[in-house]
Backbone as ProteinMPNN parsed JSONL, in Angstrom:
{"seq_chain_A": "XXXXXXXXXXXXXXXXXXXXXXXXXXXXXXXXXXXXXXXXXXXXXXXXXXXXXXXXXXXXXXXXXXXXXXXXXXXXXXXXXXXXXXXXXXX", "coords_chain_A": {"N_chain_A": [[238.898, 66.93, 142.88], [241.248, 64.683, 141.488], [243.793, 64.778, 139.518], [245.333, 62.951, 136.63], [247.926, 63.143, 134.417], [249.309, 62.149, 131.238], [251.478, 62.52, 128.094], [252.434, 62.007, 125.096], [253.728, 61.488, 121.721], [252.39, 63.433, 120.563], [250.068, 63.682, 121.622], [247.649, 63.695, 124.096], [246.736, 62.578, 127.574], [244.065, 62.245, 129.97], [243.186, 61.408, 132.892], [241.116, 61.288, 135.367], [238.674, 61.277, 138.513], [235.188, 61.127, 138.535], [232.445, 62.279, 140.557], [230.623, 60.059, 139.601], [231.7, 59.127, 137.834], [234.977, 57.162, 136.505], [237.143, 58.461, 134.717], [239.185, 58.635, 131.042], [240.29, 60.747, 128.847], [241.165, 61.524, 126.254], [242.987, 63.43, 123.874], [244.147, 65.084, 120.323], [245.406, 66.38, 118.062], [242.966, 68.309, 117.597], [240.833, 66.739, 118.115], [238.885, 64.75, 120.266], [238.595, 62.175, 122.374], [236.997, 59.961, 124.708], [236.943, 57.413, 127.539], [235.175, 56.079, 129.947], [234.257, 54.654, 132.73], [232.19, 53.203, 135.499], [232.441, 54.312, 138.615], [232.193, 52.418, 140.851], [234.062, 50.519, 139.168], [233.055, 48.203, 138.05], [231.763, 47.837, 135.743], [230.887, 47.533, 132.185], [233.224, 49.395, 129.556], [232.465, 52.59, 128.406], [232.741, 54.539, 125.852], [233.097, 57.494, 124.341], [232.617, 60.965, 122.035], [233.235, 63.096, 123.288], [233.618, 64.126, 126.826], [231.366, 64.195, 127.843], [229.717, 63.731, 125.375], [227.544, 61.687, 123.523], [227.02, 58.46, 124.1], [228.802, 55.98, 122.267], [229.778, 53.267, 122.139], [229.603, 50.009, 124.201], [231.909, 48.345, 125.975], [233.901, 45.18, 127.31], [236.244, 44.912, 127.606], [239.906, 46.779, 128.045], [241.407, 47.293, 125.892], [239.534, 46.815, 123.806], [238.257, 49.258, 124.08], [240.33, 51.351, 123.818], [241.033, 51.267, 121.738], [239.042, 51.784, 119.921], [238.145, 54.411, 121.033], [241.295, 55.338, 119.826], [240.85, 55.057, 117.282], [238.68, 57.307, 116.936], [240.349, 59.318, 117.221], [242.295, 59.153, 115.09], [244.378, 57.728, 115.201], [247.089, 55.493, 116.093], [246.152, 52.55, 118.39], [248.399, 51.844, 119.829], [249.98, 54.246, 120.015], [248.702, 56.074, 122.129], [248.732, 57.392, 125.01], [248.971, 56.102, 128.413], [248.031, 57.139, 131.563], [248.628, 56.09, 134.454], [247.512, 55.848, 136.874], [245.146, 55.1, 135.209], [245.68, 52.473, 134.302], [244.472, 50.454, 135.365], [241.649, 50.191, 134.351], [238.517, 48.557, 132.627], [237.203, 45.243, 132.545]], "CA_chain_A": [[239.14, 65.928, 141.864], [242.698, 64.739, 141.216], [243.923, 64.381, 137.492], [246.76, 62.38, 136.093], [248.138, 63.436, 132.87], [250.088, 61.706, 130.459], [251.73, 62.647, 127.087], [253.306, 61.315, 123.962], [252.863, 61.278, 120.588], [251.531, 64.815, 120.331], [248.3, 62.728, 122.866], [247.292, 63.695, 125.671], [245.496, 61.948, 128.345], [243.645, 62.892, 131.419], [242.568, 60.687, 134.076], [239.909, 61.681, 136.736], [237.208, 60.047, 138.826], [233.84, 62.016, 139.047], [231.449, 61.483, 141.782], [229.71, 58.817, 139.009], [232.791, 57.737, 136.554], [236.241, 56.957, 136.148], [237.585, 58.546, 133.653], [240.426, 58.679, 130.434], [240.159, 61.566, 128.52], [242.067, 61.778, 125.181], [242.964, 64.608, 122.631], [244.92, 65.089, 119.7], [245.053, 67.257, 117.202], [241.946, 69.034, 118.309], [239.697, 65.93, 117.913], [238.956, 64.176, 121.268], [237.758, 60.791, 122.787], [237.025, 60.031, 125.959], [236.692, 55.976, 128.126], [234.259, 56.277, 131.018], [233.901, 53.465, 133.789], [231.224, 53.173, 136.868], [232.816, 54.231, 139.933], [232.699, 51.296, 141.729], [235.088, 49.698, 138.456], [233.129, 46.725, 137.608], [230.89, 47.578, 134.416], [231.608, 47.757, 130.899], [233.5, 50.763, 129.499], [231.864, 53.514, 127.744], [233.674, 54.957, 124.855], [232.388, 58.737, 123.969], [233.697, 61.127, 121.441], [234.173, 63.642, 124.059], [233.332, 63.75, 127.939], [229.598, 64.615, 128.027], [229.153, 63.467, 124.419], [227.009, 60.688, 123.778], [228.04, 56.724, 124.4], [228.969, 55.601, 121.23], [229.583, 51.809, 122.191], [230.45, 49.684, 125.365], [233.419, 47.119, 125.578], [234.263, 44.671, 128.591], [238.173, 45.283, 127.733], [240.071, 48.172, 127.923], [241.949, 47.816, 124.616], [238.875, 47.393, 122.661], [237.746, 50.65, 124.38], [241.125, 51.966, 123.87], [241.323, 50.603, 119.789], [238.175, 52.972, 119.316], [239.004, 56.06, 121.465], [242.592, 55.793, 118.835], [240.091, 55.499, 115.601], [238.009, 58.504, 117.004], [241.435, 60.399, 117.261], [242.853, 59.432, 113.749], [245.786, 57.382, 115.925], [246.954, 54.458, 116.517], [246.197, 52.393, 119.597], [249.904, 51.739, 120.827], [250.344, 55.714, 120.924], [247.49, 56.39, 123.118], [249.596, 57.44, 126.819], [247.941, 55.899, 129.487], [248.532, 57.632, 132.834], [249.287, 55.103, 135.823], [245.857, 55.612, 137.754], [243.834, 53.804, 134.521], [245.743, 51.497, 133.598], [243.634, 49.134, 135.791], [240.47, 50.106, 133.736], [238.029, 47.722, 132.154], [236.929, 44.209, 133.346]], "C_chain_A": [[240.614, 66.007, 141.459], [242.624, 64.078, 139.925], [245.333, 64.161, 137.69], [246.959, 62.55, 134.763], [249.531, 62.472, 132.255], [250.695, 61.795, 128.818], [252.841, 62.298, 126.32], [252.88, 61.18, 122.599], [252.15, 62.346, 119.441], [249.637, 64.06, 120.764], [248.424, 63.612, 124.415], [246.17, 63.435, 126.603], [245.147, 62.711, 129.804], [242.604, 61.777, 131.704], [241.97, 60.991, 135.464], [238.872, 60.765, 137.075], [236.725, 61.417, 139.274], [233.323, 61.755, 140.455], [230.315, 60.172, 141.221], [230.933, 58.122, 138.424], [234.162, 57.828, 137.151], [236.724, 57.187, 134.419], [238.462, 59.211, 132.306], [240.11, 59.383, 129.585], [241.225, 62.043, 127.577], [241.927, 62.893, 124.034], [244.478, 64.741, 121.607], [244.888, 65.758, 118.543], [243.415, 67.861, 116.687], [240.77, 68.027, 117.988], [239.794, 64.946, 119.678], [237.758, 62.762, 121.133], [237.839, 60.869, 124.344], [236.248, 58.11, 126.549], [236.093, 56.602, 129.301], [233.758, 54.879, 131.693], [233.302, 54.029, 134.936], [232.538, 53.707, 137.704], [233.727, 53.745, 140.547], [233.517, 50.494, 140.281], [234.302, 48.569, 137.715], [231.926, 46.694, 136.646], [232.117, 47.482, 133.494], [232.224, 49.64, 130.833], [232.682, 51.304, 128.364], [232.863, 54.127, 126.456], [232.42, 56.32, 123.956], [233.31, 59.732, 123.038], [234.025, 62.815, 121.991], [233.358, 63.239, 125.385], [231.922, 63.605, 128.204], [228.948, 64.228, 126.663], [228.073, 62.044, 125.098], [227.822, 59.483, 123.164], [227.806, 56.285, 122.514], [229.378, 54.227, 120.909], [230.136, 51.171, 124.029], [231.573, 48.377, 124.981], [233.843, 46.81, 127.486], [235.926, 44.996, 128.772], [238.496, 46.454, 127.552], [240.508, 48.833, 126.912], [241.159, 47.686, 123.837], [238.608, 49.087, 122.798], [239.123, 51.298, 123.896], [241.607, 52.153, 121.976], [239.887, 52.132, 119.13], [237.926, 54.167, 119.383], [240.101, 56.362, 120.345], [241.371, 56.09, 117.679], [239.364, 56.614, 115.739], [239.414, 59.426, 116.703], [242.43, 60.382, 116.08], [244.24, 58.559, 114.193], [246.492, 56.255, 115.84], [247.04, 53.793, 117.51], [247.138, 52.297, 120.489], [250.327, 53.102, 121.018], [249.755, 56.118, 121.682], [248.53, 56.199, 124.686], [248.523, 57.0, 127.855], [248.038, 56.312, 131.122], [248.24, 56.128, 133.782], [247.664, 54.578, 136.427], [245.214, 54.753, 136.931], [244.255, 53.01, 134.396], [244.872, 50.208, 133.867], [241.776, 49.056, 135.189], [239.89, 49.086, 132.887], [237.721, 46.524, 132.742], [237.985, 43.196, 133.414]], "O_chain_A": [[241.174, 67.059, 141.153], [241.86, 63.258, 139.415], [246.185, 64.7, 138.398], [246.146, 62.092, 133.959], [250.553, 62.231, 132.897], [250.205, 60.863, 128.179], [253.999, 62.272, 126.735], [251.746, 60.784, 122.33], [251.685, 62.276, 118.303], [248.528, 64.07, 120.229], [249.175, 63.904, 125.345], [245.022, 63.873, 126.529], [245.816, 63.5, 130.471], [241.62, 61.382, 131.078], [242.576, 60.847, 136.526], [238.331, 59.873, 136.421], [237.236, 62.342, 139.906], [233.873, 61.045, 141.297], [229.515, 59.533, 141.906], [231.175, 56.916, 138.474], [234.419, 58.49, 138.157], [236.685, 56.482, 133.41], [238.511, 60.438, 132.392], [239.225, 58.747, 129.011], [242.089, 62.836, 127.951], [240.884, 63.139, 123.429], [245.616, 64.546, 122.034], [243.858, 65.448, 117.946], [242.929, 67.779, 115.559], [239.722, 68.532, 117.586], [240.897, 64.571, 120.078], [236.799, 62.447, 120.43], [238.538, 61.615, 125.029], [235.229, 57.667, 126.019], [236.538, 57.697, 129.644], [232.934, 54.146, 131.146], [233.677, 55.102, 135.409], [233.651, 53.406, 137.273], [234.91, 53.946, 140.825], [233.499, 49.315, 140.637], [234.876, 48.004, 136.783], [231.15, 45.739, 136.654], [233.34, 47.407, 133.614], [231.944, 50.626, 131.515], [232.26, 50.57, 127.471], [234.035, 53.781, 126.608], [231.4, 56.141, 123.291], [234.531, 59.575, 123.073], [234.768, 63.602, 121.404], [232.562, 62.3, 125.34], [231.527, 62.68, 128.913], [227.722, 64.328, 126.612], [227.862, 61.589, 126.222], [228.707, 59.389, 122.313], [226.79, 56.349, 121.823], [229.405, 53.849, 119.738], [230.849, 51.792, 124.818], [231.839, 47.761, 123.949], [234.001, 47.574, 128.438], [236.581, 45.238, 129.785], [237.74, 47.269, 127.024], [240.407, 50.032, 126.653], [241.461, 48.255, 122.788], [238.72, 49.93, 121.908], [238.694, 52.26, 123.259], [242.287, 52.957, 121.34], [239.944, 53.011, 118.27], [237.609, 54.949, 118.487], [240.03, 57.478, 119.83], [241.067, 57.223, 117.305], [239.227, 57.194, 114.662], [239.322, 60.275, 115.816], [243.264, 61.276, 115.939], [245.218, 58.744, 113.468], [246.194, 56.02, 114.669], [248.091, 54.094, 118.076], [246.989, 52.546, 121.686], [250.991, 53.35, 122.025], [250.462, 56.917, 122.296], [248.9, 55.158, 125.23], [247.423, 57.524, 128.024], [248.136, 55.323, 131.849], [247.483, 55.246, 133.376], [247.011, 53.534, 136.423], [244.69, 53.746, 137.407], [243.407, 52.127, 134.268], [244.596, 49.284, 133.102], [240.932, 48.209, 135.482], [240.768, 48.533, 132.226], [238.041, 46.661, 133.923], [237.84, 42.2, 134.122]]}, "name": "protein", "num_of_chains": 1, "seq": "XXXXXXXXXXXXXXXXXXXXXXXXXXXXXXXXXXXXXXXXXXXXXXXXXXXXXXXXXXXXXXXXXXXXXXXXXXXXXXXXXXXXXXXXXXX"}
């Protein structure tokens, strides 16, 4: 499994694909979120408030998913680093 990291902000992201998801993996002052997409790319996203937690809503876009990953993390959504690999996440 290859990971892409990205930081800013005092954020940091991590981007991996499982053998089920795709997925963006945020932390920040020791509270985490985490975006989770199918695979194959073409569901909704998942939005958890860490990796294995439980789904706490879905969203067809990536910046709603990305607006509620920041409010889990206390943030705001324009600091959230997005490594390269997701940016193509969401529908």
């Amino acid at each position: 499994m290859s990971e892409s990291v990205a930081e800013a902000n005092d954020i940091t992201a991590r981007y991996y694909v499982t053998d089920d998801e795709r997925v963006l993996e945020f932390e920040a002052n020791g509270k985490t979120a985490a975006v989770a997409q199918n695979i194959s790319g073409y569901a909704m996203l998942k939005v958890r408030p860490t990796v294995d937690g439980d789904e706490l809503e879905r969203y067809y876009g990536f910046d709603m998913a990305l607006d509620h990953a920041a409010e889990l993390l206390g943030v705001s959504p324009h600091d959230l680093p997005i490594p390269d690999d997701a940016e193509d996440m969401g529908m």
